[in-house]
Steps between C-alpha positions, in 0.01 A plus 500: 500500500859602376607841561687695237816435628654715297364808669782549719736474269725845451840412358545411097861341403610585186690201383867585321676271257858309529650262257597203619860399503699207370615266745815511687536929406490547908142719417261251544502147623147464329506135282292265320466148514647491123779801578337697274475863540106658451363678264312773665599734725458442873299698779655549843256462759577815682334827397750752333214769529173507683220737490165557689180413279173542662246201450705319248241261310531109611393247258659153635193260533695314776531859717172535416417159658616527813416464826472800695769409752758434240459803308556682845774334565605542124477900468776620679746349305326520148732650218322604159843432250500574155680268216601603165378264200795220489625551856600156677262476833672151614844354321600152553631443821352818638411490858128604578536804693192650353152379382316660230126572469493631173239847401512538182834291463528197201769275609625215320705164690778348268686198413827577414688232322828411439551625196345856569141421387204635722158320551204661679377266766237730651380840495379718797297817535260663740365140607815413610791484700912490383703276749162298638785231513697634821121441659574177446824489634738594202787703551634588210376501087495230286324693207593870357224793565472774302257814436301355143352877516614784748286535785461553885459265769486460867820345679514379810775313705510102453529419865209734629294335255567153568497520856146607488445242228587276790274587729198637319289211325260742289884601349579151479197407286513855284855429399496168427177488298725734257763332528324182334375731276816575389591171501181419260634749267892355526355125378266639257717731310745194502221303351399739226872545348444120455168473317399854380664666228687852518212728397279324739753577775576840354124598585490296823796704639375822382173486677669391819724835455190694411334393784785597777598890285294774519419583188501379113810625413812205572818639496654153333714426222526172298786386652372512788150323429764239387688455713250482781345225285816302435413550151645640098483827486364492155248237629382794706519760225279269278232432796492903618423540149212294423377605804542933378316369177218397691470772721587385817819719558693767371902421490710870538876504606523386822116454552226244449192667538119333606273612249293152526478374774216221440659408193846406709286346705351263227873399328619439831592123574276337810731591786425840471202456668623210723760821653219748487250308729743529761599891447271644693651416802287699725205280429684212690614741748165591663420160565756476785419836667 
């Protein structure tokens, strides 16, 4: 039985913002593999103000899920961090310093392309974990992660992790069960911008945000639903609308809201539920207590 490993955890970061700088200005020697310079601002990994919060609540299926002599070993150096919506998590090229077990925390994994475009190759929430790569033995990013909706999550250095990754095989078999998982969604998303049009997508990639926020209310634009698609904005605009007209959401400024869930469900494109069979990670997770 997992114990709430959380429960000795007394110290919340609150996560400041940077810009990043063009290379070659002597500020920051932080570069992409196209030389291009990001989009969102980035967070630096160490705390700019910390305050004590009693019993903060902990959400991450994989803390959760495991054993009770990793989450012992785990406490002590368990960080609660908060990111603002659009924060960058991991740039290109980024070292993993930190992992991430997002709360409450919607993060999305880019493709950034040459000429500037941005392609959503995976999204991560509470079932999750950001950099399960270095477990594997990657150093540094190949994709760009940022904070799809603000949120808290639990950090925790790379190295403690994977050295107990290397000698615990209950961690072993928790991490890597995601990991396919994550995998699984990778290939399938790639399959569905092949063969399923861009409503059908639209509602796919909705539900899997729904599933990972905390409530109904999205804080997305259009641009950005596009853009994490790899699709026309006005392609977007036309399928958000047919789907307001049939009452499965309500499109504000800024917002997408849930008002239908089981009729998202029903325009959604066969992958959704492909990627929602393995959400519930915790499921899996029993099985090799």
């Amino acid at each position: 039985m997992a114990i709430n490993a959380v429960a000795a955890l007394n110290r919340t970061s609150s996560i400041g913002q940077n810009k990043w700088q063009l290379p070659g200005d002597g500020k920051s020697n932080l570069t992409n593999r196209a030389g291009l310079k990001s989009a969102f601002p980035v967070s630096p990994f160490i705390s700019a103000k910390e305050k004590t919060e009693s019993q903060p609540q902990l959400g991450n299926e994989l803390l959760l899920s495991l054993p009770v002599d990793v989450s012992v070993k785990l406490q002590p150096a368990m960080q609660k961090v908060v990111f603002e919506r659009g924060q960058t998590i991991y740039d290109i090229g980024d070292t993993f310093d930190f992992v991430y077990f997002p709360i409450d925390l919607v993060a999305s994994r880019l493709c950034l392309m040459e000429d500037g475009a941005m392609i959503e190759v995976g999204v991560v929430g509470r079932e999750g974990l950001l950099g399960i790569s270095s477990m594997m033995g990657a150093i540094t990013a190949n994709c760009l992660t940022i904070a799809e909706t603000g949120g808290t999550a639990i950090r925790v250095r790379t190295k403690l992790l994977r050295d107990i990754f290397r000698q615990n095989q209950k961690l072993q078999k928790i991490l890597l069960n995601y990991y396919s998982d994550f995998l699984t969604q990778v290939s399938q998303r790639a399959a569905c911008r092949c063969r399923h049009t861009v409503a059908q997508q639209l509602c796919t990639w909705l539900l899997l945000v729904h599933d990972r926020a905390t409530g109904n209310d999205l804080a997305l634009t259009q641009e950005t639903i596009a853009n994490r698609l790899g699709a026309r904005r006005a392609s977007v605009t036309v399928a958000l609308n047919e789907l307001e007209r049939n009452g499965c959401v309500q499109s504000r400024r800024g917002h997408i809201i849930i008002s239908n869930r089981r009729g998202l469900e029903n325009c959604a494109c066969e992958c959704y539920d492909i990627l929602r069979s393995d959400f519930h990670f915790e499921l899996k997770a029993a099985r090799v207590q």
